[in-house]
C-alpha positions as CSV (number, residue, x, y, z in Angstrom):
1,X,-17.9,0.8,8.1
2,X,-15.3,2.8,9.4
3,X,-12.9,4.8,7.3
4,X,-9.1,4.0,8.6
5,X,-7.9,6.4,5.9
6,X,-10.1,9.8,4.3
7,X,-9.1,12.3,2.1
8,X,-11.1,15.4,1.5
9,X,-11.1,17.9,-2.0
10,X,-7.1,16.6,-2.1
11,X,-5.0,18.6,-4.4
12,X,-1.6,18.4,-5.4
13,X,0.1,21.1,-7.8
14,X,3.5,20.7,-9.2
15,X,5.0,23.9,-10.8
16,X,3.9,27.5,-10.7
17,X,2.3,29.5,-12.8
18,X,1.5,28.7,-16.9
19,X,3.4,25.8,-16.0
20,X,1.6,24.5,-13.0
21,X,0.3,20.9,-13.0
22,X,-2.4,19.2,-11.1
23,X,-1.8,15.7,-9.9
24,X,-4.6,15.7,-8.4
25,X,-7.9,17.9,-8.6
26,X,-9.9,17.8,-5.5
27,X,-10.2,14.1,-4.7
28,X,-12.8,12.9,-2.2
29,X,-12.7,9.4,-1.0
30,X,-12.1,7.2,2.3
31,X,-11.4,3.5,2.6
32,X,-12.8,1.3,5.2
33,X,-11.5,-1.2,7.8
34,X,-11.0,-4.9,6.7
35,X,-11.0,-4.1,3.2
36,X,-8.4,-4.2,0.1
37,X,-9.0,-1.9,-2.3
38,X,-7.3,-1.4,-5.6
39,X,-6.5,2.1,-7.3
40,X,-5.7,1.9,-10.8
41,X,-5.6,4.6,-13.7
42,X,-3.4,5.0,-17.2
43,X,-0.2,6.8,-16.5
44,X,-0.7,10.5,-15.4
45,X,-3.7,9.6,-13.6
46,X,-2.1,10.8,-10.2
47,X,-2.6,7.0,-8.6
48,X,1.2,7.4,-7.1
49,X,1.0,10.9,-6.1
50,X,-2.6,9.9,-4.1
51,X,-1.3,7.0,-2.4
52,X,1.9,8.9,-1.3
53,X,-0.3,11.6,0.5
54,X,-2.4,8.8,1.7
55,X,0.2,7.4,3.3
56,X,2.0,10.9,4.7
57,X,4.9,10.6,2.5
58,X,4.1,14.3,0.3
59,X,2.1,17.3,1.7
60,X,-0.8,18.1,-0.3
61,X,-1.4,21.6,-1.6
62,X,-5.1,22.0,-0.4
63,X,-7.2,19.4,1.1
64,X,-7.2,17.2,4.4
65,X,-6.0,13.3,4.8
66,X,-6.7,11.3,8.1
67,X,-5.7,8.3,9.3
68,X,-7.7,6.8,11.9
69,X,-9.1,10.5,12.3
70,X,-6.0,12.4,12.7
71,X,-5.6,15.5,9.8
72,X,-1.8,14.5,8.9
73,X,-1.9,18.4,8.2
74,X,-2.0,19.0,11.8
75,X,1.6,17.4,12.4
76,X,5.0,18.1,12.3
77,X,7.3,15.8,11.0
78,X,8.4,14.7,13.7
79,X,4.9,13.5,14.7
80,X,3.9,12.5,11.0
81,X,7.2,10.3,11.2
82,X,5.9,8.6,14.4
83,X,2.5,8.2,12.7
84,X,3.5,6.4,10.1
85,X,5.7,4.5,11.9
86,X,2.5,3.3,14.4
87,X,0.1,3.1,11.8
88,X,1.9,2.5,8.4
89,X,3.0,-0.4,6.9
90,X,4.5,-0.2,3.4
91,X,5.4,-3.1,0.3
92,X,7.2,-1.6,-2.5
93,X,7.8,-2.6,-6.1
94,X,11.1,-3.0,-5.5
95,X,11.3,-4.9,-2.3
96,X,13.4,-2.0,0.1
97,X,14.9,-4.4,2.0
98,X,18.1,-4.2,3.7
99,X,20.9,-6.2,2.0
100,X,22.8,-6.5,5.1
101,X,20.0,-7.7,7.2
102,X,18.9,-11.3,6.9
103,X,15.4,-11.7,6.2
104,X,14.2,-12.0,10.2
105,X,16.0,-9.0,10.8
106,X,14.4,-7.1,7.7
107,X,11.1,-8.2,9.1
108,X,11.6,-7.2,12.7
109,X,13.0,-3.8,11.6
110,X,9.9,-1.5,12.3
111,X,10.0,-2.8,15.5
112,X,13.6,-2.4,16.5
113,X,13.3,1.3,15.0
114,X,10.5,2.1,17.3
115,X,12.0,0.0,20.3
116,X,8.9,-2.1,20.5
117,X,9.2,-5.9,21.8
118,X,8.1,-8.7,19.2
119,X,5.4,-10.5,19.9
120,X,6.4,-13.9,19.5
121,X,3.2,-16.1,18.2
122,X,2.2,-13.4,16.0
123,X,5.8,-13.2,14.2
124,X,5.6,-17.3,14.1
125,X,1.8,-16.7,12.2
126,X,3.1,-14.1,9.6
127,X,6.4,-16.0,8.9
128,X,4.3,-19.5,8.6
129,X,1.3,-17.3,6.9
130,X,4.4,-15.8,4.2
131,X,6.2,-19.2,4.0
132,X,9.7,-17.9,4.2
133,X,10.7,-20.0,7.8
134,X,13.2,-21.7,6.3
135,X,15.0,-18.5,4.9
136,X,14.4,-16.6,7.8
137,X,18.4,-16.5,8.5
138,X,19.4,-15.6,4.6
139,X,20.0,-11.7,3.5
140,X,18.2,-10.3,0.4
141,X,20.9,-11.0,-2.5
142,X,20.0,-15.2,-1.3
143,X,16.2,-14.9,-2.0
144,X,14.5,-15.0,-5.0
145,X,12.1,-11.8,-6.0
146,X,9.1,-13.7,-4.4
147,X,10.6,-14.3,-1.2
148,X,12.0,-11.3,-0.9
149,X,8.5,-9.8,-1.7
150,X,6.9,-12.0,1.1
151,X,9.5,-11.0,3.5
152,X,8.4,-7.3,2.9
153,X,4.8,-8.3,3.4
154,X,5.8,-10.0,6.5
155,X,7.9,-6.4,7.5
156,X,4.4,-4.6,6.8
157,X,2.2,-6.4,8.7
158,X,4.3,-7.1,11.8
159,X,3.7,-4.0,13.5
160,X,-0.3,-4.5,13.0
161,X,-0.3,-1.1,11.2
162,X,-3.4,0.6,10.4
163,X,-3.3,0.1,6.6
164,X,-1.1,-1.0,4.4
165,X,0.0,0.6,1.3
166,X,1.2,-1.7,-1.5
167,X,2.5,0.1,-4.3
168,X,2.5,-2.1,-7.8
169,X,4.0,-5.1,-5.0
170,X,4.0,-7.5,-7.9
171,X,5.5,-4.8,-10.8
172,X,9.1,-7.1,-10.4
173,X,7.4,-10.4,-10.2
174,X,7.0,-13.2,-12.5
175,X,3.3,-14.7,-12.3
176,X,3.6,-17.2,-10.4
177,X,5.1,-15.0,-7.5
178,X,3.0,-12.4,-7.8
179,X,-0.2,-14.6,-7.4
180,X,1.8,-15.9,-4.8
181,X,1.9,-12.3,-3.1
182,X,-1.6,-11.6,-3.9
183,X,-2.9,-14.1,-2.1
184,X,-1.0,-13.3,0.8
185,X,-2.6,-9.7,0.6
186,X,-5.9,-10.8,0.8
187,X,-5.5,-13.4,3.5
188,X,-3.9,-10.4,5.4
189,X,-7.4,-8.9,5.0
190,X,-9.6,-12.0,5.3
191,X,-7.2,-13.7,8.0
192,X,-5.9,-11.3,9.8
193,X,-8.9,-7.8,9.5
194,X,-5.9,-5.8,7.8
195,X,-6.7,-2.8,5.7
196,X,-4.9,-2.9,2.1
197,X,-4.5,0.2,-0.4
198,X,-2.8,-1.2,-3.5
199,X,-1.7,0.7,-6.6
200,X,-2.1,-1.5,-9.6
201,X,-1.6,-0.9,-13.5
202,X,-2.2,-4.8,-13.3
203,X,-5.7,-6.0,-13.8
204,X,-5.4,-9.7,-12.6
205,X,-4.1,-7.9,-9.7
206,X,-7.3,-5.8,-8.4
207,X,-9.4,-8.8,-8.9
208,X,-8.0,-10.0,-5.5
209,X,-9.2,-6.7,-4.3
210,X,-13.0,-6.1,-3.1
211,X,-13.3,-2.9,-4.2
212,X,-11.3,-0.7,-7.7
213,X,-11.1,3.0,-7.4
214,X,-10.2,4.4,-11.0
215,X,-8.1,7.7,-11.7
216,X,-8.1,10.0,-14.9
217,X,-6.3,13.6,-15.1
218,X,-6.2,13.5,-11.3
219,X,-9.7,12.7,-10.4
220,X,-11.8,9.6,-9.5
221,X,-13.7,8.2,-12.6
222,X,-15.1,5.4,-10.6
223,X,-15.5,3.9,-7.5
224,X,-17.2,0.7,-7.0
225,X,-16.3,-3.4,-6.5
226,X,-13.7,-5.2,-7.6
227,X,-14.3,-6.5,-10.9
228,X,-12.4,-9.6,-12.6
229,X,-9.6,-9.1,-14.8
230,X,-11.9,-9.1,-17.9
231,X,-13.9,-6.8,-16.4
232,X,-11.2,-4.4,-15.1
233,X,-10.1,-4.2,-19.1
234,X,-13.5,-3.7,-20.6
235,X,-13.9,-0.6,-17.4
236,X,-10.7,1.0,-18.3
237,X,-11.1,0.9,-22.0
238,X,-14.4,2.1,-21.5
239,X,-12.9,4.9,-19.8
240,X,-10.3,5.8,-22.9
């Protein structure tokens, strides 16, 4: 399959000197087209720091990241900007949305900030696919957590991006919203042929995934498929 995102002998050093501290250690790894895929690791691991170089947001120190084969190294930030911008799309933990903005305007914002038109059918599919038609004209502060986390899928997925990076998307959630939101992540994949890179601490969570890469002291422990939730907790405590 082809890789949307790679990363090659990634580093990422914080500090100088005795002091100096390595996020990550030389990562290797790529993930494929049509797939969701699950990072997890205990806290430390470096699963934030990777998926904010995945995703252009930090330079790394050493090592090479492409998406869609272009070596994010090779771009200004002008150009990075506009990369991400094309080929990004982004759900938070905390939602990000605008509070001035109602929610059709919050999910139409990538596209007015790169002057694109809206493709009419495909916003009705997302906003019937996320539910939220009947809050479409209500800001942020008159949504519950849920909708205001499916208006931020919806905001990810408009511009057909590349991949999507979720990071802990359901960390504010209760559980019924969050399985709520991880559904709609994996329909986005099965449905709709999106990539999804999600980092989890929440093992119920990868189990929507197909496949869970694991982090330790900035390197990849394992790398294989998804497991369910009881499995994800006998894997990590295996890895302890």
């Amino acid at each position: 399959m082809t890789a949307i995102v790679a990363a090659a002998q990634l580093t990422r050093r914080y500090g100088e000197g005795d002091v100096a501290v390595d996020a990550l250690a030389g990562i290797d790894v790529a993930f494929e087209a049509g797939r969701f895929a699950a990072i997890m690791g205990p806290s430390g691991s470096g699963k934030s720091t990777l998926m904010h170089l995945l995703a252009g947001l930090d330079r790394p120190t050493s090592g090479t990241v492409t998406i869609e084969g272009t070596d994010l190294a090779s771009l200004d930030d002008h150009a990075l900007t506009l990369l991400r911008r094309e080929k990004v799309g982004f759900i938070f933990q905390t939602f990000n949305l605008l509070p001035i903005l109602d929610a059709r305007e919050n999910i139409l914002l990538p596209l007015s900030i790169a002057g694109a038109d809206v493709d009419g059918e495909w916003f009705d599919r997302l906003i019937d696919t996320v539910a939220i038609r009947d809050r479409l004209h209500h800001r942020p502060a008159q949504l519950s957590g849920g909708q205001q986390q499916r208006v931020a899928v919806a905001r990810a997925l408009v511009s057909r991006p590349a991949v999507v990076f979720a990071d802990e998307p359901t960390g504010n959630l209760d559980s019924v919203a969050s399985g709520e939101v991880l559904d709609l992540l994996r329909r986005a994949v099965d449905d709709f042929g999106q990539t999804v890179v999600m980092v989890t601490h929440d093992a119920h969570a990868s189990a929507h995934a197909d496949r869970l890469v694991v982090l330790a002291d900035g390197r990849v422990v394992s790398d294989g498929e998804a497991l369910d939730a009881d499995g994800v907790l006998d894997l990590m405590k295996s890895l302890n």
